[in-house]
N, CA and C of each residue as an Amber inpcrd file, in Angstrom:
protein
   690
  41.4520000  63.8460000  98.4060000  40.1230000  64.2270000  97.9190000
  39.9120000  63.7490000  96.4880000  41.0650000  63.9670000  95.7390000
  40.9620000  63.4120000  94.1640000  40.7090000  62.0640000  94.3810000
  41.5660000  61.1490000  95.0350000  41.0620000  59.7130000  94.9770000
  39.6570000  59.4180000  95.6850000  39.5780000  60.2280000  96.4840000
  38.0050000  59.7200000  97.2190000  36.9220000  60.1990000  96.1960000
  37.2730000  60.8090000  94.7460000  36.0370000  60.9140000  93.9550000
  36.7590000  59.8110000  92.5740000  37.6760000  59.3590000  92.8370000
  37.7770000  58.3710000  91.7340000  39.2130000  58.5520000  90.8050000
  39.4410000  59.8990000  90.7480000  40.7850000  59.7840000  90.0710000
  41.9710000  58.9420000  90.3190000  42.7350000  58.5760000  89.7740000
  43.7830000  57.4880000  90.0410000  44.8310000  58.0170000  90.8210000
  45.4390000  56.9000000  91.5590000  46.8530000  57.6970000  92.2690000
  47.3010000  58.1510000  92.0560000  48.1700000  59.5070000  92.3790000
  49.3110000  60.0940000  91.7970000  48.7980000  61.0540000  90.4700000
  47.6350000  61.2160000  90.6410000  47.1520000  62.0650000  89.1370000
  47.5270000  63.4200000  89.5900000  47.5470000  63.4670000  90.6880000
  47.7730000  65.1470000  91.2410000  49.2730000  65.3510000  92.2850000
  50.3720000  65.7360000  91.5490000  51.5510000  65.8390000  92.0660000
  52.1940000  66.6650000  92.2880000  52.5230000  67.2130000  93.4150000
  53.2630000  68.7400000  93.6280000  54.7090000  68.1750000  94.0340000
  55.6690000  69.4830000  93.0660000  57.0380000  69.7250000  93.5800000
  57.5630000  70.1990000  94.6400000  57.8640000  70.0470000  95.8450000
  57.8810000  70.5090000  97.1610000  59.1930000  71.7290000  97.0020000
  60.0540000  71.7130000  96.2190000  61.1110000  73.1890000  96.3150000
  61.4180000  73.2140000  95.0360000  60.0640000  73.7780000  93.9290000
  60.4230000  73.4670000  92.6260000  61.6600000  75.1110000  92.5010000
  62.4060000  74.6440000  91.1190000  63.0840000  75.9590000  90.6580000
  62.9980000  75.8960000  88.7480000  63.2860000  76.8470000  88.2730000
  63.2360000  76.7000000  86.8830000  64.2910000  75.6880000  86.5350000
  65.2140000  75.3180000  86.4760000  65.7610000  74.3510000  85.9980000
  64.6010000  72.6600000  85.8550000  64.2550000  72.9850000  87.1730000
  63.9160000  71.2890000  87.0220000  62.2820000  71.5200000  85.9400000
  61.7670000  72.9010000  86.8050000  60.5620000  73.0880000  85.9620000
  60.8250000  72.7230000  83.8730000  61.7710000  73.6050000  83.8210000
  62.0310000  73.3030000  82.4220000  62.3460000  72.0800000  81.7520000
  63.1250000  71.3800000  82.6910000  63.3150000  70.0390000  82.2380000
  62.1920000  69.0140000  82.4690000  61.0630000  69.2970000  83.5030000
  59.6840000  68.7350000  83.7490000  58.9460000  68.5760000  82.3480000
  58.6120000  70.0250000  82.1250000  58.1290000  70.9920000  80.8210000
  58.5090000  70.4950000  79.4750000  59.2100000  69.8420000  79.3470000
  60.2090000  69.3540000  78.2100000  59.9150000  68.0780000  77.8370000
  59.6560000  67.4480000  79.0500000  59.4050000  65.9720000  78.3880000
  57.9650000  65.6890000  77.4710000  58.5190000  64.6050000  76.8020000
  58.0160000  64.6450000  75.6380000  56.3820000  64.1610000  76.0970000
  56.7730000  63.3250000  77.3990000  55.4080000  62.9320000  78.0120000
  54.1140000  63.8840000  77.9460000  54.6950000  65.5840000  77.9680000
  53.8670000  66.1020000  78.2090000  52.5560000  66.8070000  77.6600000
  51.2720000  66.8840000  77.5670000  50.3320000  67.1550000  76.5810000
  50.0700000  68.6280000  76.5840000  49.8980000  69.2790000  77.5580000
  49.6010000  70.0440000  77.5180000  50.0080000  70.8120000  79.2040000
  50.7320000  72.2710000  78.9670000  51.2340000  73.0010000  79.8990000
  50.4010000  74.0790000  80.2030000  49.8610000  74.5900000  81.5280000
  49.0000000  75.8290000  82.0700000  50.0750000  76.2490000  83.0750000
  50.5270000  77.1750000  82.6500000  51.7790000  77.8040000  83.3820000
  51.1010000  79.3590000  83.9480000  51.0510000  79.7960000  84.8290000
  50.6860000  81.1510000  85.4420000  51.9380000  81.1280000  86.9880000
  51.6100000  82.4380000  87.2710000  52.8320000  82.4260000  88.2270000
  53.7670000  83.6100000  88.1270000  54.2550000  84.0500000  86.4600000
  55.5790000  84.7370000  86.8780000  55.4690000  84.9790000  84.9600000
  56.4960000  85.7850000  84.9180000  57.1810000  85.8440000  83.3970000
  57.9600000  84.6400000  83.1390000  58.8880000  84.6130000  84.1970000
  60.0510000  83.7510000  83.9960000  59.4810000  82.2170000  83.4440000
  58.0770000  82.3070000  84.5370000  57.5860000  80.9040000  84.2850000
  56.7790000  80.6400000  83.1530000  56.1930000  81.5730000  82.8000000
  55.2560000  81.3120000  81.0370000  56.3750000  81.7430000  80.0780000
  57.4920000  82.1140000  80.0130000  58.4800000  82.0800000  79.1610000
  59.2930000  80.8030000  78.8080000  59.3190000  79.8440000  80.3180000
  59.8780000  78.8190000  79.8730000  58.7050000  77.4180000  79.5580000
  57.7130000  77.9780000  79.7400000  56.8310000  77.0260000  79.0560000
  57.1190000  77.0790000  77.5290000  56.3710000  78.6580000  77.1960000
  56.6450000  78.5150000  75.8350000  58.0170000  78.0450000  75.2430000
  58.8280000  78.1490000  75.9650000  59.8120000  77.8060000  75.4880000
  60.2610000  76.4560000  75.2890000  58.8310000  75.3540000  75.7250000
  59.5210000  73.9010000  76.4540000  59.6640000  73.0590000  74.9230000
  58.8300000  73.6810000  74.0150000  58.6390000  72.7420000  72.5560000
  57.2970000  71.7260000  72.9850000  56.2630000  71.7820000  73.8730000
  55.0360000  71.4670000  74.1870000  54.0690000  72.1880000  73.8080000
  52.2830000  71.9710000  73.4400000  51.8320000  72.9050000  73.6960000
  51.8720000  73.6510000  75.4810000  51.6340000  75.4600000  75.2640000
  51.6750000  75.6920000  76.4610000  50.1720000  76.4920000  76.2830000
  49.3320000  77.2160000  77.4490000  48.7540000  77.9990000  77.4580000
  49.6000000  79.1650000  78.8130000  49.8360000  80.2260000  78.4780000
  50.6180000  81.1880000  79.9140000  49.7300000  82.4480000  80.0720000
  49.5900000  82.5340000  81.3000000  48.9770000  83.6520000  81.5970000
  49.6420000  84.3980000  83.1330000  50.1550000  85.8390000  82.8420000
  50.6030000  86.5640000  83.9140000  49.6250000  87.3280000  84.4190000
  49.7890000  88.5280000  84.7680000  49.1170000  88.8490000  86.2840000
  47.7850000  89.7950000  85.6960000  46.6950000  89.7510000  86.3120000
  45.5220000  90.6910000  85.5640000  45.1240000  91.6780000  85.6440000
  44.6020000  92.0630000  85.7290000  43.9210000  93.6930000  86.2130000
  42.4670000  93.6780000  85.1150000  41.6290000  93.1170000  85.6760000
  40.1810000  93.3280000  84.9180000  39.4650000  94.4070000  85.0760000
  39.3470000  95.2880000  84.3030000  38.7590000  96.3270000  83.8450000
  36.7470000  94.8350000  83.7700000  35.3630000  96.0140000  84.4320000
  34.3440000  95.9060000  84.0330000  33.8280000  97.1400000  83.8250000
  33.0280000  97.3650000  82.7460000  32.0340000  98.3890000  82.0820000
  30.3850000  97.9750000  82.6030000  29.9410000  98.9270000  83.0050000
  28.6920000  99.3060000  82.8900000  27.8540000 100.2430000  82.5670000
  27.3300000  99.7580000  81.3340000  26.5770000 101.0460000  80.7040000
  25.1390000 101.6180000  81.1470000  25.1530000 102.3100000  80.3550000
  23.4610000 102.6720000  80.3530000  22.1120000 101.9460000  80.2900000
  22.4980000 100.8560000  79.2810000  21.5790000  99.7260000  79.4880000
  20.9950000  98.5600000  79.5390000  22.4580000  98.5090000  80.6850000
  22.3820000  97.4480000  81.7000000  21.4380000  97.1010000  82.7070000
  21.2960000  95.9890000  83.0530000  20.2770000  95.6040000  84.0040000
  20.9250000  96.0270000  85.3160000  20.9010000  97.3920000  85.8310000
  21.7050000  97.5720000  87.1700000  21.6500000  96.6940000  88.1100000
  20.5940000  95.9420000  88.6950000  20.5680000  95.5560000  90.0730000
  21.5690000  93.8320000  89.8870000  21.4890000  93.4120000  88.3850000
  21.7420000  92.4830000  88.3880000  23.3220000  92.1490000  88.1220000
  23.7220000  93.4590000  87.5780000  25.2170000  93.7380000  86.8420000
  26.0050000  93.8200000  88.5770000  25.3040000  94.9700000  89.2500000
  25.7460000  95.0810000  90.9150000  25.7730000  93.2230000  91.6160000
  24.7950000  92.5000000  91.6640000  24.6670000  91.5180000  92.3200000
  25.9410000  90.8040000  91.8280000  25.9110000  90.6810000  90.4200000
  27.1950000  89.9620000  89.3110000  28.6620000  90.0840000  90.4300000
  28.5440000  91.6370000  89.5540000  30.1220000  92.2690000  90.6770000
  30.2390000  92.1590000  91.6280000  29.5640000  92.2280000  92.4980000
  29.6480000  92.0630000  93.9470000  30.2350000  90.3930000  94.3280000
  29.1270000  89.9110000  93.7090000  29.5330000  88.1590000  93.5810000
  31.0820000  87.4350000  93.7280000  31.3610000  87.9400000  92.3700000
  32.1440000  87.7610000  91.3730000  33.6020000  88.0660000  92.4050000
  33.6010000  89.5370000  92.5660000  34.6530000  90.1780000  93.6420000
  34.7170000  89.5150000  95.4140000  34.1800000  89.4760000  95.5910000
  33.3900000  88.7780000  96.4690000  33.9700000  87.1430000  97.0240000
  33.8570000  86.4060000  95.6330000  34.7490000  84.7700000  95.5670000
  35.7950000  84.8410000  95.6060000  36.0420000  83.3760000  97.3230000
  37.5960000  83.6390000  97.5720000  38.1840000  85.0680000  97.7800000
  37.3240000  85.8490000  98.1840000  38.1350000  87.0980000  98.7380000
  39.2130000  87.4820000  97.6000000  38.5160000  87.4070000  96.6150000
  39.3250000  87.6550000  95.3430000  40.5770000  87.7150000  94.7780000
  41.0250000  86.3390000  95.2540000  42.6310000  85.8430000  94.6240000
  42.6470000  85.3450000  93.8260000  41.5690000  85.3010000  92.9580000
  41.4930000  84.9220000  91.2320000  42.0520000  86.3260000  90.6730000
  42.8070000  85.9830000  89.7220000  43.4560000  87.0840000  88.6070000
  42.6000000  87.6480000  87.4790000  41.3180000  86.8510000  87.5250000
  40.3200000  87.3200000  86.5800000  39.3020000  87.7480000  87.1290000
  39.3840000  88.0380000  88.2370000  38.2120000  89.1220000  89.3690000
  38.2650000  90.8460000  88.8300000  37.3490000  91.2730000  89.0910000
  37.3900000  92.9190000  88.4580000  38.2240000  93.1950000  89.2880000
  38.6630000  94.3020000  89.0090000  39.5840000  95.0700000  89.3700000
  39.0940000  96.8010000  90.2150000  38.5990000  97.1880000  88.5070000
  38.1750000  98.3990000  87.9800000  36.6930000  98.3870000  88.0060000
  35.7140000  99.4390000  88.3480000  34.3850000  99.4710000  87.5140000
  34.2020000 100.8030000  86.8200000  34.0900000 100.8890000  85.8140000
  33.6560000 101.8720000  84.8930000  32.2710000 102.1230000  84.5630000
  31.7440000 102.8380000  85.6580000  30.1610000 102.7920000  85.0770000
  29.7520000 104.3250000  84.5440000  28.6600000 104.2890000  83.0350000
  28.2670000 105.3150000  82.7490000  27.8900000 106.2650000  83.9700000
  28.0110000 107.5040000  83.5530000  27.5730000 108.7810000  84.4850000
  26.1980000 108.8160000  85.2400000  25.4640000 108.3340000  83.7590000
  24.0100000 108.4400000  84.1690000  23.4810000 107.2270000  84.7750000
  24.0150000 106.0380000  84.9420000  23.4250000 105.6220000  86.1650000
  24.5710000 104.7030000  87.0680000  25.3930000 105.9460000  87.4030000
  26.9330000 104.9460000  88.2710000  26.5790000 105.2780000  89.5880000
  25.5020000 106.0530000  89.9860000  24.9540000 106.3310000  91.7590000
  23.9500000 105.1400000  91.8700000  23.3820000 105.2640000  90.8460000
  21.8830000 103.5980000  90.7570000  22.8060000 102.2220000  91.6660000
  24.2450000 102.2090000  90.2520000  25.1960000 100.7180000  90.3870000
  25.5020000 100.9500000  91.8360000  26.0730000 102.0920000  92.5430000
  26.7990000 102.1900000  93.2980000  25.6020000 101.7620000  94.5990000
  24.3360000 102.5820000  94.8350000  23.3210000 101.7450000  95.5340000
  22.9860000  99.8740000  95.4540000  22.7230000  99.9170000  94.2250000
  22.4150000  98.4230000  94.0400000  23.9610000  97.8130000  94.3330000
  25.0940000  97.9720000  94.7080000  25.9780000  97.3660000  95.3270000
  26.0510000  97.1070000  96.7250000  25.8750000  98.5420000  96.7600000
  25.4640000  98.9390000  98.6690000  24.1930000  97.7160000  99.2090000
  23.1230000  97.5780000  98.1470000  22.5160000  96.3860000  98.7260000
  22.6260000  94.9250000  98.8280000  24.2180000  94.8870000  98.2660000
  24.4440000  93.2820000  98.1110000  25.4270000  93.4920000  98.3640000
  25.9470000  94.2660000  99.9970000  26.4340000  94.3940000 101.1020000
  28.1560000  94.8730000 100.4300000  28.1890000  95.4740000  99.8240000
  29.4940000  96.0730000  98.8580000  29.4740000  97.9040000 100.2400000
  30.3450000  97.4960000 100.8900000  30.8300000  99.0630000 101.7870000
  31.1140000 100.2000000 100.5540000  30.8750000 101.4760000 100.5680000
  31.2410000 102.4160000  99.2260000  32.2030000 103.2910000 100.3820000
  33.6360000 103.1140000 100.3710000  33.9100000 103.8890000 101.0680000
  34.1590000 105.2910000 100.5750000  34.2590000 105.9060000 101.8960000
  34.4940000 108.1470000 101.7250000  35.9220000 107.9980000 101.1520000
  36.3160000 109.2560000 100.7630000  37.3440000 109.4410000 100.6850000
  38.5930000 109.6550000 101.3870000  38.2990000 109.3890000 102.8360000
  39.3580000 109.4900000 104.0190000  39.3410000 107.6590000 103.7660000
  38.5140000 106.7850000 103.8890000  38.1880000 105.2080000 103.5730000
  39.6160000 105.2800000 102.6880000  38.9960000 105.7520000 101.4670000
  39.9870000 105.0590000 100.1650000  40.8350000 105.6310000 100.5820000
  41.5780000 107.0360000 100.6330000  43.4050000 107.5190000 100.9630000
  43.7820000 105.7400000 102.4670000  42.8680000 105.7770000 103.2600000
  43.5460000 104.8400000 104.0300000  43.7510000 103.4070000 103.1920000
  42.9990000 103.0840000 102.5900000  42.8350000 101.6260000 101.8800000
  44.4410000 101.8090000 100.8780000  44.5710000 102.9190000 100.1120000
  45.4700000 102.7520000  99.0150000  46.6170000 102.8970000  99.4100000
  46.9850000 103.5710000 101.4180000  48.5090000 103.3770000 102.1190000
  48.4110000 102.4890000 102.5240000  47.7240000 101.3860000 102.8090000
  47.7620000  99.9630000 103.6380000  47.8270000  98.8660000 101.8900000
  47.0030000  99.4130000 101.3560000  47.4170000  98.2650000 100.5420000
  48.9010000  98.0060000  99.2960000  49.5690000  99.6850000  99.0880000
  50.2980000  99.4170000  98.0650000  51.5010000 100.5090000  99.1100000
  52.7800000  99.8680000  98.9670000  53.8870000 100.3600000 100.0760000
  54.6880000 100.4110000  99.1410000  55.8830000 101.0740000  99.1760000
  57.3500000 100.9870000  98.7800000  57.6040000  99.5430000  97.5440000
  57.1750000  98.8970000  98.6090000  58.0170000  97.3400000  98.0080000
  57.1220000  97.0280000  97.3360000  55.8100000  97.5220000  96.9900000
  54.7960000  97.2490000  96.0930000  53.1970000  96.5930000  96.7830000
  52.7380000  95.9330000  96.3410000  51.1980000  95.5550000  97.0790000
  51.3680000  94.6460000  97.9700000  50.7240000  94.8150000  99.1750000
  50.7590000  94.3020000 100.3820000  50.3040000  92.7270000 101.1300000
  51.4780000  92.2730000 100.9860000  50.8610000  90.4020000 100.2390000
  50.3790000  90.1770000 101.7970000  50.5210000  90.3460000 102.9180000
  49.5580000  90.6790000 103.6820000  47.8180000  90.4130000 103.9430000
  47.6930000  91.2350000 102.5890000  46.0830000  91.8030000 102.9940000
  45.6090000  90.7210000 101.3040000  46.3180000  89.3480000 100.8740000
  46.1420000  89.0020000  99.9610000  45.1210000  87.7920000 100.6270000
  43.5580000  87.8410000  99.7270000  42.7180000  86.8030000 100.9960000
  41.8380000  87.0140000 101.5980000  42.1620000  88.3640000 102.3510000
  41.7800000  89.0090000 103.5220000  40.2540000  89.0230000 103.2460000
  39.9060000  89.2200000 104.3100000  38.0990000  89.0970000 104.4830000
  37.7960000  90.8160000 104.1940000  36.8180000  91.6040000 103.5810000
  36.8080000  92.6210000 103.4860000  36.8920000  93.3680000 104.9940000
  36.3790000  92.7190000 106.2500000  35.7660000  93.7780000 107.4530000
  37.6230000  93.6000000 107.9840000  38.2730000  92.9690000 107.8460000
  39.7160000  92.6520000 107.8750000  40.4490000  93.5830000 107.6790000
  40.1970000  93.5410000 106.6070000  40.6980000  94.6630000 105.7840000
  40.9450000  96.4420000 106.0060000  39.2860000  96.4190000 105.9400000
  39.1230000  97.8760000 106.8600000  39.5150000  98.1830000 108.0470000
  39.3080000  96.9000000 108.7810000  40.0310000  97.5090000 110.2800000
  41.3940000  97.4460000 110.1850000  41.9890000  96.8760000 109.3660000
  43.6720000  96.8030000 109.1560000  43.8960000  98.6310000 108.4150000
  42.8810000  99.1520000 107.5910000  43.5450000 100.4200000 107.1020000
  42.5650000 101.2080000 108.2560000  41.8020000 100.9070000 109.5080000
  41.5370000 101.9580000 110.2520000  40.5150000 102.5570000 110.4650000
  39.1990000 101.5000000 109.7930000  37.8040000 102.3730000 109.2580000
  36.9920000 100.7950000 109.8050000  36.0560000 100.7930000 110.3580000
  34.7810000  99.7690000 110.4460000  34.0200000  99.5310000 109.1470000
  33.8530000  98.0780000 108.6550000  32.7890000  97.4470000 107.3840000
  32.7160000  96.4030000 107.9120000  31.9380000  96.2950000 109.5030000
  31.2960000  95.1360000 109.4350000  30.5840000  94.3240000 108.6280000
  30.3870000  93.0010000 108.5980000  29.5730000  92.9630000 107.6320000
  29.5350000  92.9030000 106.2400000  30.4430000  93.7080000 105.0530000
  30.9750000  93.8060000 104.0530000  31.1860000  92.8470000 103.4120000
  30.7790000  92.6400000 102.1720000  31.7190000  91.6580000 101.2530000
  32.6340000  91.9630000 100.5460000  32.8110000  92.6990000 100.0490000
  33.6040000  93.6880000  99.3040000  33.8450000  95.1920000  99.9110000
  35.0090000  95.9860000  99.8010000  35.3090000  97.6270000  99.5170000
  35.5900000  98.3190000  98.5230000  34.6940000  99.0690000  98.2930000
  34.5420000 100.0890000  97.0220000  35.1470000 100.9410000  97.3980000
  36.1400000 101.4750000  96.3170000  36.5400000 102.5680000  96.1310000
  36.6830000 103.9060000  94.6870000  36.0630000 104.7480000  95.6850000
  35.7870000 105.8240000  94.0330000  37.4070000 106.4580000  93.8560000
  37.3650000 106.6660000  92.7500000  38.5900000 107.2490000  92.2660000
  38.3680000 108.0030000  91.2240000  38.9090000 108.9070000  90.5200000
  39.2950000 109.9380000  89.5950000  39.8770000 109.8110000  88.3170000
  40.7350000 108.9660000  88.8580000  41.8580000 108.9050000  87.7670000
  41.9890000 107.7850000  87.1960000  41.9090000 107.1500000  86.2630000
  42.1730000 105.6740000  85.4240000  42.8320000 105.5280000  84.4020000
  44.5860000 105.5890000  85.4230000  45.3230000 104.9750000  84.8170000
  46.0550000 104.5170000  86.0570000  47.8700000 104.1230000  85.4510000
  48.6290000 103.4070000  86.4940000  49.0030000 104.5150000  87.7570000
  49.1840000 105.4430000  87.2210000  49.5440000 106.5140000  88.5920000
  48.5810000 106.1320000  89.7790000  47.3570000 105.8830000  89.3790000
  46.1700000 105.8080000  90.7890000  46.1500000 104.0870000  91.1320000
  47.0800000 104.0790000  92.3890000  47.2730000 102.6680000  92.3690000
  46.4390000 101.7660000  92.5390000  45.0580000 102.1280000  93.1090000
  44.3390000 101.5540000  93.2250000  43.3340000 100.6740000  92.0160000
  43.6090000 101.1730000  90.8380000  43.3750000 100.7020000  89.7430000
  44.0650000  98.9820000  89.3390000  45.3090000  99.3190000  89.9500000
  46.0550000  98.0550000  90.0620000  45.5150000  97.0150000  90.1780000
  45.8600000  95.1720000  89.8490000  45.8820000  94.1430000  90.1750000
  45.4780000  94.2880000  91.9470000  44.3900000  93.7060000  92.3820000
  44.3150000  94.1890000  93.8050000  43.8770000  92.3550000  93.9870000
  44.3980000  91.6920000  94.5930000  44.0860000  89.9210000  94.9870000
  43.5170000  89.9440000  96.2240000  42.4410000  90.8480000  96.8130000
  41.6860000  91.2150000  98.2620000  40.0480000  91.7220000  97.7140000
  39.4940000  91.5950000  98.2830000  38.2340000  92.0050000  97.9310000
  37.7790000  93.7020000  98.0910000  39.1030000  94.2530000  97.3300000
  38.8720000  95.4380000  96.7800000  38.5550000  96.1460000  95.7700000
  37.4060000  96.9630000  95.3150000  37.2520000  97.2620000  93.6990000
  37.2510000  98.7730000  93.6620000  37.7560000  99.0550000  92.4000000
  37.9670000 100.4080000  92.2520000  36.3140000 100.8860000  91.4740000
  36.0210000 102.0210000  91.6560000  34.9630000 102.7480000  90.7590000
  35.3050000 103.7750000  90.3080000  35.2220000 103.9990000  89.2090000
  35.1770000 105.4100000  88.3590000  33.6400000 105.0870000  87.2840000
  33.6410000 106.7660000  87.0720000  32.4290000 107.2460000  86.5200000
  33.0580000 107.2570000  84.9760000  32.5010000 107.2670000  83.7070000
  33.0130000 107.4670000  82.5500000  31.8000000 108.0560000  81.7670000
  31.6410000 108.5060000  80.8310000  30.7860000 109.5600000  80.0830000
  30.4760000 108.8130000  78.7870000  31.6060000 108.0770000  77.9440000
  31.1930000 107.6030000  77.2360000  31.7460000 106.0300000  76.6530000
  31.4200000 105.3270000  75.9030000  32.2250000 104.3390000  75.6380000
  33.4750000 104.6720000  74.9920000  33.3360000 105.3630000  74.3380000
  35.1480000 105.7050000  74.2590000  35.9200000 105.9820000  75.1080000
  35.2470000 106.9030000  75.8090000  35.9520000 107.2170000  77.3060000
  36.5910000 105.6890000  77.9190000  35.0660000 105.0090000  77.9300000
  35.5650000 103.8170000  78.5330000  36.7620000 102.5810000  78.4960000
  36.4140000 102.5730000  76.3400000  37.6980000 101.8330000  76.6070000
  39.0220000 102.6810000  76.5690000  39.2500000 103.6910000  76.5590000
  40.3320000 104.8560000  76.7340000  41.0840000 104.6120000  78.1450000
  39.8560000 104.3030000  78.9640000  40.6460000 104.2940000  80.8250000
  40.7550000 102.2750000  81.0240000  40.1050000 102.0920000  79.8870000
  40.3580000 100.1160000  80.3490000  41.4810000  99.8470000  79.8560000
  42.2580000 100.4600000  79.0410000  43.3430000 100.5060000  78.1030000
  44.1920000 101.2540000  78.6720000  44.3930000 102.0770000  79.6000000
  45.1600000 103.0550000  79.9770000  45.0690000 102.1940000  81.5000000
  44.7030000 101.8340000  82.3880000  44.5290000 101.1610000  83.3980000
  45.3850000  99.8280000  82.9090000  45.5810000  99.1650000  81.9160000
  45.9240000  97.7310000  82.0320000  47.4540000  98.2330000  81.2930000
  48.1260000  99.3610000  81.5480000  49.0880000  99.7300000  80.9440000
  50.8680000  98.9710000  81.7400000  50.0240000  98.7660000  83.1710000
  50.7810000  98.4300000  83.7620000  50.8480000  97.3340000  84.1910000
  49.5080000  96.6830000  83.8820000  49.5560000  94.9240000  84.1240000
  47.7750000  94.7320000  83.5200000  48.2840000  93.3060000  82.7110000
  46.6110000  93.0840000  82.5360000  46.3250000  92.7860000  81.0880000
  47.2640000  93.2460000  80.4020000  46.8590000  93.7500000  79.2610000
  46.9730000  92.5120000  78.4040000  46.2510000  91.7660000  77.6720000
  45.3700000  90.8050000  77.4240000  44.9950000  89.3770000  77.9600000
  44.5280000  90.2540000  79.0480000  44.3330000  89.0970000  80.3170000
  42.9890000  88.5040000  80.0280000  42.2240000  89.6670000  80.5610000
  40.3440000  89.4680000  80.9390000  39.6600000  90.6850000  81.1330000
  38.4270000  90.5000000  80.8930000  38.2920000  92.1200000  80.7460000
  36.3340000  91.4970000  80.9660000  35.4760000  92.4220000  81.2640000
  33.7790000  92.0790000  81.5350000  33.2170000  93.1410000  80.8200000
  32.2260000  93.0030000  80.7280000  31.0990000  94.0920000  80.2510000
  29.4970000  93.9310000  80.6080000  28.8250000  94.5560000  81.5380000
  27.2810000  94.5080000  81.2600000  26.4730000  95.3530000  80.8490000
  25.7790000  94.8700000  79.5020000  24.5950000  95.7870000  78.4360000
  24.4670000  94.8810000  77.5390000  23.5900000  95.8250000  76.9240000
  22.7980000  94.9030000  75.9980000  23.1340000  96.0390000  74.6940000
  23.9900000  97.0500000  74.5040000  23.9570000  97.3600000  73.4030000
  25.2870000  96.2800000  72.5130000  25.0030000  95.8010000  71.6700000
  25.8050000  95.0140000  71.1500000  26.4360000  95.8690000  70.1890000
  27.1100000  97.2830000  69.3610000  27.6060000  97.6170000  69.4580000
  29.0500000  98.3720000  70.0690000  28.6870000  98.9060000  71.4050000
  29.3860000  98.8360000  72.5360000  29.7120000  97.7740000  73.0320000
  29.4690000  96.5210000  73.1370000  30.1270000  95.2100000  73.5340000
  30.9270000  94.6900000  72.6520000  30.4650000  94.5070000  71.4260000
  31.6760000  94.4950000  70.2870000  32.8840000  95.5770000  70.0590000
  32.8990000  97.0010000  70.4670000  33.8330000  98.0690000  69.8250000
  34.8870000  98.0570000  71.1480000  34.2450000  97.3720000  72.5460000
  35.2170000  97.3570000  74.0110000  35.5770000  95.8880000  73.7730000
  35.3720000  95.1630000  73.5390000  35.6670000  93.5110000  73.6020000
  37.0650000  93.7160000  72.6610000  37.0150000  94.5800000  71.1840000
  37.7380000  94.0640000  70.1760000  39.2660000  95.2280000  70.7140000
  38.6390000  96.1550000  71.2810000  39.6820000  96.9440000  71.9060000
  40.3530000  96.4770000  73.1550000  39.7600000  95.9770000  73.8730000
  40.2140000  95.5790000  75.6640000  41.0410000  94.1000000  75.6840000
């Protein structure tokens, strides 16, 4: 595909059983301009480590805010979108939604209309034993189409682009807060912007933490005091 738009042979080359040794010694040569290493610790450690520039990035957990005065229908369409692409195996897909009190039933409708399932709470207990086990998150359901999904934890979303799930708690104990690579998003309600960045900060305790992070409003206060914190 690269050569049928013009790039030169061989511009795009994969290691068929790479391991860190050879990676590092790849990484090393002097040939090299510039390194985008994601993947692992092990592996953005030995970038930085190659004496190249590197850029490394490990695993995410995006915290989004929505405030009070935000454009709801459009912040919902955003998220939905956004979560939505590729069945969300980008590492910089939300994770989390944190929407003010006073209008997180508005977001939660205007999601519902850009086909986002809000599941009950029998929904989410099934979603959070199918997706996170013993051995950790369920590489499985990594991909997965949302209506997939649901019928894999036991519940019908025909139709669906995404599964919402409300939750309580925002931090690492509530696993669902977690890095989720499926077109699953967590919702919690928050009261205030402190609150907010309090649970975006307490949520990325366990992965994430200066990954990526969203916000929709227009108070530019609150976008500056969560940006410089998150």
């Amino acid at each position: 595909a690269a050569r049928a738009a013009g790039a030169p042979d061989g511009a795009i080359q994969v290691i068929d059983e790479p391991n860190i040794p050879l990676l590092e010694k790849l990484m090393a040569d002097e040939r090299v301009d510039l390194i985008v290493a994601t993947g692992g610790p092990s592996v953005v450690k030995a970038a930085y480590r190659s004496g190249n520039p590197a850029i490394g990035v490990g695993p995410g957990n995006a915290p989004v805010l929505v405030d009070d005065t935000a454009d709801i229908r459009l912040a919902a369409k955003r998220i939905v979108a956004s979560k939505n692409f590729d069945n969300s195996i980008l590492c910089t897909n939300e994770s989390t939604v944190l929407a003010f009190t006073s209008i997180a039933d508005k977001l939660l409708e205007a999601m519902k209309a850009e086909k986002a399932h809000i599941c009950s709470k029998e929904e989410t207990d099934k979603l959070r034993r199918l997706l996170f086990t013993e051995q950790g998150f369920n590489v499985a359901m990594i991909g997965k189409d949302a209506s997939v999904i649901a019928e894999a934890a036991g519940f019908r979303a025909a139709g669906a682009r995404i599964l919402v799930t409300p939750v309580d708690l925002v931090q690492p104990e509530e696993k669902l807060v977690r890095e989720k690579l499926c077109p699953v998003l967590a919702f919690a309600k928050v009261q205030t912007i402190d609150q907010a960045i309090s649970c975006a900060r307490s949520m990325m305790r366990k992965s994430g933490k200066g990954h990526s992070a969203a916000i929709h409003s227009k108070n530019e206060t609150n976008i500056m005091a969560y940006a410089a914190a998150v």
